[in-house]
C-alpha positions in Angstrom: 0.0 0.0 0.0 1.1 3.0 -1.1 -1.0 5.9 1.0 -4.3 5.7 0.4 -3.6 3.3 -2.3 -4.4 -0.1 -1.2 -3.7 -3.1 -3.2 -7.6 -3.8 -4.5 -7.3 -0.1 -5.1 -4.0 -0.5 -7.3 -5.0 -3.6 -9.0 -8.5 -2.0 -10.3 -6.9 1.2 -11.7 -4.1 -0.9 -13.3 -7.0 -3.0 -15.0 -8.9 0.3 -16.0 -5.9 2.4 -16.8 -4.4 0.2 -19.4 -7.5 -0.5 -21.0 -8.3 2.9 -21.9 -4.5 4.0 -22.3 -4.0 1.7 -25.2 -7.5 1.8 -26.3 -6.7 5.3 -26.7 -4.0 4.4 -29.4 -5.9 1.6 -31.2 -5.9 -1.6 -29.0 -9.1 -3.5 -29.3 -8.7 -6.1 -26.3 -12.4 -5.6 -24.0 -11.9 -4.4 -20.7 -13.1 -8.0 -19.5 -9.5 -9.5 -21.9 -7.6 -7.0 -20.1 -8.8 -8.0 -16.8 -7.8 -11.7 -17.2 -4.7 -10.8 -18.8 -3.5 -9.0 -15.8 -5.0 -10.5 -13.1 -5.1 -13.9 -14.3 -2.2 -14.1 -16.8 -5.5 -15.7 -19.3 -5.6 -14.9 -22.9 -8.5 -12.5 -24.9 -11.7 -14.9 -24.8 -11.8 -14.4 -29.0 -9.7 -14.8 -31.8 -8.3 -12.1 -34.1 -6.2 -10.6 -31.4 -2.5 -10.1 -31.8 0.1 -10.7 -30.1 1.4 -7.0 -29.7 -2.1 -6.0 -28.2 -1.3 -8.5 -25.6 1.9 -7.6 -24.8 0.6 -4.1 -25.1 -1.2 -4.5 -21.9 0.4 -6.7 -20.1 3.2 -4.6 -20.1 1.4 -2.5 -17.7 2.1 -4.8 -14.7 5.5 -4.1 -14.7 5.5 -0.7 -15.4 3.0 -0.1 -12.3 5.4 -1.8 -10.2 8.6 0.3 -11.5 6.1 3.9 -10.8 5.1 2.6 -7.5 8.7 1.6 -6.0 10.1 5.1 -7.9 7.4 7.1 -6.4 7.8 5.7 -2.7 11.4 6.5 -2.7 10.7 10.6 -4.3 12.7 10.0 -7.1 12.0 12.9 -9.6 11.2 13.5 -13.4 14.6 11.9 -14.9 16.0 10.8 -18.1 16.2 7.6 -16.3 12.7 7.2 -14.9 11.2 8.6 -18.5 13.6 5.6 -20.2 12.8 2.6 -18.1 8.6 3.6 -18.1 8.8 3.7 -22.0 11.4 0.2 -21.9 8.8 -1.3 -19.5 5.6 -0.3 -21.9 7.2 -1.2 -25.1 8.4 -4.5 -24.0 8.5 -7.3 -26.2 6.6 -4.8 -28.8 9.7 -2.7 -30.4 13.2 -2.4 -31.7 14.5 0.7 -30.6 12.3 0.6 -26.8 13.7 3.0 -24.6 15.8 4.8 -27.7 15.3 8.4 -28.5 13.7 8.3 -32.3 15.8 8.4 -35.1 13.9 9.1 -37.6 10.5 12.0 -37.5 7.3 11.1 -36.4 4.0 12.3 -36.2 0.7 12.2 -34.3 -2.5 10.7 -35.8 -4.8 13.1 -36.3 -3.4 16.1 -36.3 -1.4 19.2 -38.4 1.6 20.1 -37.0 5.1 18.2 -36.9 6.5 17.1 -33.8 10.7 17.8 -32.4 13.3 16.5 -35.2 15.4 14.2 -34.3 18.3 16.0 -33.9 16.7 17.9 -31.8 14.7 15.6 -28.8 18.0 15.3 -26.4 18.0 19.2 -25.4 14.2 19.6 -25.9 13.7 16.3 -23.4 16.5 17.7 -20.9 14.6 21.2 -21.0 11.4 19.0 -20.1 12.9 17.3 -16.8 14.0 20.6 -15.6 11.0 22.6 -16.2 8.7 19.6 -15.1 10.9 19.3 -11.6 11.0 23.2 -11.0 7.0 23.9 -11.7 6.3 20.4 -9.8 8.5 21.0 -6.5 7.5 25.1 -6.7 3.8 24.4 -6.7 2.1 25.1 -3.7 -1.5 23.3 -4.2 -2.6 20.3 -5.6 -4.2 22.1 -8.3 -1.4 23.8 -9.2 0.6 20.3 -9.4 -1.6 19.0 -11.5 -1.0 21.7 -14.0 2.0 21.1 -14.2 2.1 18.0 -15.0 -0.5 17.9 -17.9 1.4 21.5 -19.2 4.3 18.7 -19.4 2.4 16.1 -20.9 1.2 17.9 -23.6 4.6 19.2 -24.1 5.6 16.0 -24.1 3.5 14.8 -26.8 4.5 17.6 -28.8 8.3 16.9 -28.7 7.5 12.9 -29.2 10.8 11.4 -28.0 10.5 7.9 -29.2 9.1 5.9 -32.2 6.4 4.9 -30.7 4.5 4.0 -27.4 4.9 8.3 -26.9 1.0 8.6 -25.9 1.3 5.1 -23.5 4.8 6.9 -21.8 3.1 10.5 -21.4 -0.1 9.1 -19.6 2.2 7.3 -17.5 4.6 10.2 -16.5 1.2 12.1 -15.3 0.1 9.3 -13.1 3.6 9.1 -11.5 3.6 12.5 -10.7 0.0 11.8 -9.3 1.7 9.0 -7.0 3.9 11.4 -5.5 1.6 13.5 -4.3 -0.5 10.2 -3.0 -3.0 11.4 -5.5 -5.6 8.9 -7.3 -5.2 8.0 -10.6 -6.2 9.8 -14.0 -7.5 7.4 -16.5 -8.0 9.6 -19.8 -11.1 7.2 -21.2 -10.5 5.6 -24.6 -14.2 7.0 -26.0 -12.7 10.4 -24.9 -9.8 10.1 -27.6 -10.7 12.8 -29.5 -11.0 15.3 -28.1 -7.7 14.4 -25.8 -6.6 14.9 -29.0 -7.6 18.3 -29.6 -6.6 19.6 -26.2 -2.8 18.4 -27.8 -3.4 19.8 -30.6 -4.3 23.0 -29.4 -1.9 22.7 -26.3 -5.5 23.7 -24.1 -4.0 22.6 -20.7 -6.9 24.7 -18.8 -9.2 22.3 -21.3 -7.3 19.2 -20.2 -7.0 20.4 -16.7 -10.6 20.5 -15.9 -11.5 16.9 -17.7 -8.3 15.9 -15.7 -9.9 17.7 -11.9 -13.6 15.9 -12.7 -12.4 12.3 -13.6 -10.1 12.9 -10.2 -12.7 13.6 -8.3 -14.8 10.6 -9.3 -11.5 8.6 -8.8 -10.7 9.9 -5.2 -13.9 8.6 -4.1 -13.2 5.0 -5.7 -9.8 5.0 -4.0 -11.4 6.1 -0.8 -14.0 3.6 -1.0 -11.2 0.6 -1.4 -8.9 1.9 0.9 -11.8 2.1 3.9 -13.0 -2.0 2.6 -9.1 -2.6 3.0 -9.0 -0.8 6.7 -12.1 -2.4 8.2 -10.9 -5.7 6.6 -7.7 -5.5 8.2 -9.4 -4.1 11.8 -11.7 -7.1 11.6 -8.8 -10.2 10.7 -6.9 -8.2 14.0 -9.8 -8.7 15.8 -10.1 -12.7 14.8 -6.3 -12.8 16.1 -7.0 -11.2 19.5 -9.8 -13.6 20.0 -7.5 -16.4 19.3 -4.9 -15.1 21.8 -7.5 -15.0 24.9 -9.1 -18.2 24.2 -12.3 -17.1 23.0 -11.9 -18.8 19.9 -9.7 -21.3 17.8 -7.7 -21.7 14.9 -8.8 -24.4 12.5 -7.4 -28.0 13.5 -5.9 -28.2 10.1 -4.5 -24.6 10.2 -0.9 -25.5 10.6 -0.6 -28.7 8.0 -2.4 -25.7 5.4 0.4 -23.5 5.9 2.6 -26.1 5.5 
């Protein structure tokens, strides 16, 4: 548990999150084949499905588990962190994973032509150290979330890597959400485009507020698990202390279970 973030918590945004992040970008698993993907480790229930959509999702797992452990020790926006979340999402699925492009690339959708080549190293190092200074100067939540989707739409713009850009970027705001033992923001897949246009248009306010009333929502969801997970816990404590002044007793087969 991380916070207010209990495990159920965790594993149901994980489920929801990476649904809609790759739907987002053209994945057409169901939310029910993500769900036994990642709790389960199952395949999708039908046919037609390939591999890299698989992957695609199941490489959210591990990239939970690398925010998470980052997160609970502070580390900030880095080259490094930025790397290893794109490595972890792009997993199994492409060449050049965790490689600055090499070549230009675009966004779907829309008119104007992300960083050259050349040029992603200094724009990406003027990123982490704009991203760090906003983040650690803000003095309200509000004002940290701002910052963080200002840099996520900067970050889309610039487009550091091949591919998995869009996966990375939702990500990094989520991480930044962690720090601040925030819930999470899942950006909905039917809500594409006009996530899309807010990038486009680099409308942060526009993105802000979706960004505030999905959080809301999702605070009360994390709340909601996290008070299940605290009376659950009260109530097994309870069941112990019983056990320890006789009242009641373990199972007789309790021990060769364990075993």
């Amino acid at each position: 548990m991380y916070g207010k973030c209990s495990q159920d918590y965790v594993k149901d945004v994980l489920i929801r999150f990476a649904y809609h992040s790759t739907g987002i970008e053209g994945n057409t698993l169901s939310l029910n084949d993500t769900r036994m993907i990642l709790q389960y480790g199952g395949l999708p229930s039908e046919s037609g499905h390939s591999l890299y959509e698989v992957y695609e999702v199941e490489n959210h797992c591990q990239t939970f588990d690398y925010i998470f452990q980052e997160a609970k020790e502070q580390q900030p926006f880095s080259p490094l962190l930025v790397r290893n979340i794109h490595r972890l999402l792009t997993d199994h699925i492409l060449a050049d994973s965790e490689q600055y492009k090499s070549v230009q690339n675009y966004i779907l959708g829309t008119d104007f032509q992300t960083t050259e080549p050349f040029e992603v190293p200094a724009k990406m190092q003027e990123w982490y150290d704009n991203l760090n200074q906003s983040f650690q100067q803000a003095r309200t939540f509000d004002e940290k979330l701002t910052a963080l989707i200002k840099s996520h739409i900067e970050f889309e713009r610039i487009h550091p890597f091949s591919d998995g850009n869009g996966r990375t970027g939702r990500m990094l705001i989520n991480y930044g959400l962690i720090l601040e033992q925030a819930p999470l923001l899942v950006i909905e897949r039917n809500y594409r485009d006009q996530y899309i246009q807010f990038e486009t248009n680099q409308d942060v306010k526009g993105l802000v507020n979706y960004a505030k009333e999905k959080l809301t929502n999702e605070q009360e969801r994390m709340d909601n698990f996290y008070q299940t997970a605290k009376k659950q816990r009260q109530f097994e404590k309870e069941q112990w202390e019983k056990i320890d002044n006789g009242e009641t007793e373990l199972p007789k087969d309790f021990f060769e279970n364990d075993n």
